[in-house]
MISEFI-181228 format. One line per 4 residues: for each residue x, y, z of C-alpha. Coordinates in Angstrom, 1 decimal. Example, Ala and Ser with C-alpha at 12.3 -4.5 7.8 and 13.67 -1.06 7.14 Angstrom:
% residues 2
12.3/-4.5/7.8 ~ 13.7/-1.1/7.1
% end
This chain:
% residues 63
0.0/0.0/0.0 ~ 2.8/2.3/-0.5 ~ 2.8/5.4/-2.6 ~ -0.7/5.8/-1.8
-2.5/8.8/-0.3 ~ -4.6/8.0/2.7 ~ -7.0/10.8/2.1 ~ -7.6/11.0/-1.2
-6.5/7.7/-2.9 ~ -3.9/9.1/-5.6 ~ -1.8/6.4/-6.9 ~ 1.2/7.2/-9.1
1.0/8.0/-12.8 ~ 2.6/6.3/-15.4 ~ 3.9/7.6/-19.0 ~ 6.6/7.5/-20.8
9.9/9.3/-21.3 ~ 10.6/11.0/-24.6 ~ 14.0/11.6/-26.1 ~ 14.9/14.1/-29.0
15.1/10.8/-31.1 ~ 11.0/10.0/-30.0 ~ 12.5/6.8/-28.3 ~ 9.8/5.9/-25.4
10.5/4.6/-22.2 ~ 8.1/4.2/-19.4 ~ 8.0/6.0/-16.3 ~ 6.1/6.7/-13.2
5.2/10.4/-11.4 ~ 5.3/9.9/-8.1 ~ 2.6/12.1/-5.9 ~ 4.0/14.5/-3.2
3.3/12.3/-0.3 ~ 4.4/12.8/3.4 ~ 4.0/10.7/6.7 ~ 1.6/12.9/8.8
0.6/12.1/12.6 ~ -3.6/12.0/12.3 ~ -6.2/11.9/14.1 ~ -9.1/9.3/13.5
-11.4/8.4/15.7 ~ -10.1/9.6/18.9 ~ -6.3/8.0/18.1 ~ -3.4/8.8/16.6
-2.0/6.7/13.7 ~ 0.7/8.0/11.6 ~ -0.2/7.9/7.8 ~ 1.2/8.9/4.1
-0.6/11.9/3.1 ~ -0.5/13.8/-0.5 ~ 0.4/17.8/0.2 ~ -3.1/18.5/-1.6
-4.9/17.0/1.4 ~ -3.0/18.5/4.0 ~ -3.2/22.3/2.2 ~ -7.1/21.7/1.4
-6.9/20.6/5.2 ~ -9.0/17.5/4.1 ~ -7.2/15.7/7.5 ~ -6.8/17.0/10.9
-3.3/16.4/12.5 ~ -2.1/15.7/15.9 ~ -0.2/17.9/18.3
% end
């Protein structure tokens, strides 16, 4: 369950690399996730968040 965001769900992206020459290789974008203490349900757990979620405030963190 790594690279996932608690909150929201968002999984990385895949694509592909282009050179100059149009050679394709594939590659993944990652999404801006960091390890937040939250609250949920009256504990504390310690989860990977996406920066998204924790600017729109969409969790609520621990002291």
């Amino acid at each position: 369950m790594a690279r996932v965001c608690y909150s929201c769900g968002k999984i990385p992206a895949v694509g592909n690399n282009v050179s100059h020459a149009n050679n394709r290789t594939r590659r993944r974008w990652l999404p801006n996730l960091q390890r937040v203490r939250v609250i949920e349900d009256g504990t504390v757990k310690r989860v990977r968040v996406c920066s998204r979620c924790i600017k729109a405030g969409k969790i609520q963190k621990a002291p």
